[in-house]
NUZALO-351463 format. One line per 4 residues: number of its first residue (from 1); their letters; for each residue x, y, z of C-alpha. Coordinates in Angstrom, 1 decimal. Layout:
N
NUM	a	X Y Z | ...
END
This chain:
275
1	xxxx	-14.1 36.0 6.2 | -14.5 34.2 9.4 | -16.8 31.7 7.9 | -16.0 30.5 4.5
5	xxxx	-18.5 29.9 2.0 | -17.6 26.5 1.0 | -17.2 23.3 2.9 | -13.8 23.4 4.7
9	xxxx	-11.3 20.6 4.0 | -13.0 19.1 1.7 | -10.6 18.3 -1.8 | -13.1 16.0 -3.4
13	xxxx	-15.5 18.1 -5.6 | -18.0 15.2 -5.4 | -18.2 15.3 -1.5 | -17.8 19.2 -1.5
17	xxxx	-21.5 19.0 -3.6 | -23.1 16.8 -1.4 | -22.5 18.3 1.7 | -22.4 21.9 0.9
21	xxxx	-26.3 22.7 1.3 | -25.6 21.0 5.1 | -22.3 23.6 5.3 | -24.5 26.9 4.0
25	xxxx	-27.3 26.4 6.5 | -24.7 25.3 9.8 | -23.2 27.8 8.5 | -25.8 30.8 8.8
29	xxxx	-26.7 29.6 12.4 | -23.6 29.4 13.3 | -22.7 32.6 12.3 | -26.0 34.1 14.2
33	xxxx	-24.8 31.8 17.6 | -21.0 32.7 17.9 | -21.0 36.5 15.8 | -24.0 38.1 15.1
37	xxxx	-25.5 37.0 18.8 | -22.1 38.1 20.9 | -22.2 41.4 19.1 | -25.8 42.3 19.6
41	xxxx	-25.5 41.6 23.2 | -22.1 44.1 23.2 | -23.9 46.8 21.2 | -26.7 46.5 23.4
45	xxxx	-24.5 47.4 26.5 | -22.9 50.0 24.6 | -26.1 51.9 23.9 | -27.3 51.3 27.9
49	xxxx	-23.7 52.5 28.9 | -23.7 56.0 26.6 | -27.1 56.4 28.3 | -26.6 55.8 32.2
53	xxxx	-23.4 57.9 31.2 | -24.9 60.7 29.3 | -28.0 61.0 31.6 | -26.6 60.2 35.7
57	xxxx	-22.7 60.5 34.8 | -22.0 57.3 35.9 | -18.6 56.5 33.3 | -17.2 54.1 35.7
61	xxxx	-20.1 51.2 35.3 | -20.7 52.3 31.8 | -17.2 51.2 31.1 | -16.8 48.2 33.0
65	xxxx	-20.2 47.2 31.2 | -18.5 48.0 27.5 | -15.5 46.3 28.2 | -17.1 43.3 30.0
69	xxxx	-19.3 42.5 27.2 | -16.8 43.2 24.2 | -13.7 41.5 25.5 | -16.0 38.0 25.5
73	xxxx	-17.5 38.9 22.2 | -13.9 39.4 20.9 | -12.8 36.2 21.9 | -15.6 34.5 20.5
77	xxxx	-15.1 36.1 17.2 | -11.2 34.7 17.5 | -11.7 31.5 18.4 | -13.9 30.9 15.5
81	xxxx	-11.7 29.1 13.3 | -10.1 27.3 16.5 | -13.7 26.0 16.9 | -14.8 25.3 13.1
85	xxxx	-14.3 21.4 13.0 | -15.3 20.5 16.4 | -19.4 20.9 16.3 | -20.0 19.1 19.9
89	xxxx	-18.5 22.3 21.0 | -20.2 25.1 19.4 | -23.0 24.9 21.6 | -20.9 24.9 24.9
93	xxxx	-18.7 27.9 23.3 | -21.8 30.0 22.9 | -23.3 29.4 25.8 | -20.1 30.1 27.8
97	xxxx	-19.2 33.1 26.1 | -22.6 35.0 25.7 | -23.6 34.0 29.5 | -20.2 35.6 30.3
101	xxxx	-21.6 38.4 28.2 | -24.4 39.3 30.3 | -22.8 38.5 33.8 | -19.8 40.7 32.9
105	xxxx	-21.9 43.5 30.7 | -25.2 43.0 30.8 | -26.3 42.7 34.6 | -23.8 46.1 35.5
109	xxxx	-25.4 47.8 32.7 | -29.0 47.2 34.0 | -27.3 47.9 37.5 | -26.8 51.3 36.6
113	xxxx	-29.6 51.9 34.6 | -31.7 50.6 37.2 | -30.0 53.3 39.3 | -30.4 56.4 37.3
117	xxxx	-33.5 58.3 36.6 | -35.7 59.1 33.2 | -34.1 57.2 30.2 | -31.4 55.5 32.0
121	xxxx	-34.1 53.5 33.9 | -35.8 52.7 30.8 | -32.7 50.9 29.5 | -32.9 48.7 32.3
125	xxxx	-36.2 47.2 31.1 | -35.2 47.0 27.7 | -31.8 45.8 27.5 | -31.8 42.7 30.3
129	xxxx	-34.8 41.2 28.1 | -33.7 41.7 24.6 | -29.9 40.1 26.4 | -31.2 37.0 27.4
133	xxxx	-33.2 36.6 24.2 | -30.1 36.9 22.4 | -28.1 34.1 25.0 | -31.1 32.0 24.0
137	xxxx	-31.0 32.5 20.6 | -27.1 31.7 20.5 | -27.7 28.7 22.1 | -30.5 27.4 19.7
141	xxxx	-28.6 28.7 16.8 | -25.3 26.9 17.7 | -27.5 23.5 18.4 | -29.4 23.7 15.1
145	xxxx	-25.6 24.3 12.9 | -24.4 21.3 14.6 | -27.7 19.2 14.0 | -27.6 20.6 10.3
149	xxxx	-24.4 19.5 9.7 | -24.0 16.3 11.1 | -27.6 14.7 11.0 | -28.2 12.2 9.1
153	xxxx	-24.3 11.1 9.8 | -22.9 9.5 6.2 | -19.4 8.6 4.9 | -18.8 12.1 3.5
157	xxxx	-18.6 13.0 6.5 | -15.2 11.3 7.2 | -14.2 12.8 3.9 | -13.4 16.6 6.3
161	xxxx	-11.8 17.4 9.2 | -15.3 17.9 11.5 | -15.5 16.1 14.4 | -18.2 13.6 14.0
165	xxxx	-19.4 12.0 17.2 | -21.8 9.0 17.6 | -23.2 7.1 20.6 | -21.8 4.3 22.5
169	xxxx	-23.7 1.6 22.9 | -23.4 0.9 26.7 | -25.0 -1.7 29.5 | -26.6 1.0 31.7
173	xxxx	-26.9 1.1 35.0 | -28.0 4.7 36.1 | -26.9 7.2 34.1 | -24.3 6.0 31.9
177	xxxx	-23.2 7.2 28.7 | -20.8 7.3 26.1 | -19.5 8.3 22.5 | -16.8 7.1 20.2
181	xxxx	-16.0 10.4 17.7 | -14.0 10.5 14.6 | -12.0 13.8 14.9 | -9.0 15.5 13.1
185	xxxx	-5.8 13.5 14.5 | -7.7 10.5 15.3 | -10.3 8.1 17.1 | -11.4 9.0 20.7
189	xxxx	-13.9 7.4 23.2 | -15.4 8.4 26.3 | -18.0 7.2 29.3 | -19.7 9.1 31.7
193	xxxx	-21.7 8.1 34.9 | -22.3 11.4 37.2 | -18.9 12.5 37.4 | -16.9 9.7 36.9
197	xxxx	-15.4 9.4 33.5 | -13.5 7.3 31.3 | -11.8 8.0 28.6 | -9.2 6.1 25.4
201	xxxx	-8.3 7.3 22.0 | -5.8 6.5 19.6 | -4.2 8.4 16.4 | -4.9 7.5 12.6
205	xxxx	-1.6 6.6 12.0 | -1.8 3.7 14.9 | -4.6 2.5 13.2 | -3.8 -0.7 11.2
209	xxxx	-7.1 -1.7 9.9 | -10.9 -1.1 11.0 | -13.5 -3.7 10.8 | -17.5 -4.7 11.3
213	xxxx	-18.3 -7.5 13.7 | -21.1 -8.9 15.9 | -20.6 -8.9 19.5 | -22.8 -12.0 19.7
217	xxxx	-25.8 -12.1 22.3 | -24.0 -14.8 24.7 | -21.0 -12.8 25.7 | -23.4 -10.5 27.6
221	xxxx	-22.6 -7.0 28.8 | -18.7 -6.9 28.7 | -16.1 -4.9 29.8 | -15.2 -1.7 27.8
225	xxxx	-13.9 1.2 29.5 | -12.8 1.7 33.1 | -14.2 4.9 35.2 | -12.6 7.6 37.1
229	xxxx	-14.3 6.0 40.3 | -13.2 2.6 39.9 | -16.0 1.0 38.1 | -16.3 -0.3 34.3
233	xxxx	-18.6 0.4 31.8 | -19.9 -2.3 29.8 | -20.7 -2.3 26.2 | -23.6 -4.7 25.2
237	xxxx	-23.6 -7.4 22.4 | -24.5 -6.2 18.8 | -22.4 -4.8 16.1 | -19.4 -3.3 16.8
241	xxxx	-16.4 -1.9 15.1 | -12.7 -3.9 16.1 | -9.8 -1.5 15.3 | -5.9 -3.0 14.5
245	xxxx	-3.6 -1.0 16.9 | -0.3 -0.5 17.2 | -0.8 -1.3 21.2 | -3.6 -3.9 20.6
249	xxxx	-7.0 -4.2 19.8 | -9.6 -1.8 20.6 | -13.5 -2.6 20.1 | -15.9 0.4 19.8
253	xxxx	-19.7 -0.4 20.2 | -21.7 1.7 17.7 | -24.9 1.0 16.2 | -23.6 1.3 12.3
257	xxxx	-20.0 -0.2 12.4 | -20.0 -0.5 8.8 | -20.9 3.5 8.6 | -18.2 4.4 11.6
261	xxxx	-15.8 2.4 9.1 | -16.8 4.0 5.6 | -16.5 7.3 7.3 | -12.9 6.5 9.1
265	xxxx	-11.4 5.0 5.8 | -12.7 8.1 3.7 | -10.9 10.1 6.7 | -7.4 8.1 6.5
269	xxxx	-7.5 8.6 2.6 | -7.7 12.3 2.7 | -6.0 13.6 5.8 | -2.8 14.1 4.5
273	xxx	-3.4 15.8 1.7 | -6.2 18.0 3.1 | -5.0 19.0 6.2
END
């Protein structure tokens, strides 16, 4: 089973109840975005490609279009369990995969059904629509699992190995933003302004201790992370979570520090033994 029916990595019974009715619905859409999606879109081009070939003779494209949208579909369908406990990426993954789909199987498959004559042109009308439905549909689906799952964010959450992401709380300029996630080897951070990007992290087994503080409001915006393109992004007073290093201290600005810290303590207590 690609998908299993219980929450993965979970050892606690107590968090495995709370968060499996989040796991069974994430779980359905993301089965429809990166399986059931992918391999509507291939059967699709299978159908168009037995009837361009049956009815104009045209094997060549009704290969390349049966290859070109399996081989994606395929890969999808493998890197499922590569992809189960990082959420932010599900959506990206199906979007990639199933537009790669319809460049690669559907577009020559409407080519040459477009081409031919009777049936084969009927194809053409049928299958590109019914396609980018089903990119469309991936794309919502994969959204919705990770919404399902991680919204509202609670400490449970740090009790598995699923990549929980929240915002950073950042001075903006023009199109600045950033995240601090809790993943499954340890604490990363990022900012982004166009395409300039900054980015830290540090492993669980640096980390010394975690606490809640209050940036207070006279230290203004302050220094946080330096960019790609020489400028810095600057976190703005509020709460804040400091972390104990083993190369220094690190502070990350989130809007629940206390949360970020319930969820990164449940995460260091059960790591070893779950994963």
């Amino acid at each position: 089973m690609l998908l299993p029916t219980t929450v993965p990595g979970v050892v606690d019974p107590h968090t495995a109840r709370l968060l499996q009715p989040r796991w069974a619905r994430a779980r359905t859409a993301l089965s429809i975005a990166l399986l059931a999606c992918p391999w509507a879109i291939t059967a699709l081009c299978v159908i168009a490609a037995a009837i361009v070939g049956a009815t104009s003779g045209s094997v060549m494209w009704s290969v390349v279009a049966a290859v070109g949208a399996g081989v994606p579909a395929v890969v999808l369908a493998g890197s499922v369990h590569r992809l189960l406990f990082h959420p932010p990426r599900w959506v990206r993954s199906a979007a990639v995969g199933c537009g790669t789909q319809l460049v690669l199987g559907v577009l020559p498959a409407v080519g040459a059904a477009a081409s031919a004559e009777g049936a084969g042109a009927m194809v053409a009308v049928v299958v590109l629509p019914l396609s980018l439905t089903a990119v469309v549909v991936a794309v919502v689906s994969a959204s919705r699992a990770m919404r399902t799952l991680l919204t509202p964010v609670s400490w449970e959450l740090g009790a598995t190995p699923f990549t929980v992401a929240l915002r950073a709380r950042l001075h903006d300029t023009g199109m600045l933003t950033g995240e601090v996630s809790l993943g499954t080897w340890g604490i990363a951070w990022t900012a982004r302004r166009h395409r300039a990007v900054g980015r830290g992290a540090v492993a669980f087994h640096a980390v010394r201790e975690a606490h809640a503080t209050t940036l207070p409001d006279t230290a203004g915006p302050t220094p946080w992370l330096s960019l790609s393109d020489g400028s810095t992004a600057r976190m703005t007073p509020g709460p804040v979570v400091v972390l104990d290093t083993e190369s220094g201290t690190v502070t990350l600005p989130v809007d629940d520090p206390r949360l970020f810290v319930a969820m990164l303590n449940a995460r260091l207590a059960v790591r070893n033994d779950a994963w």
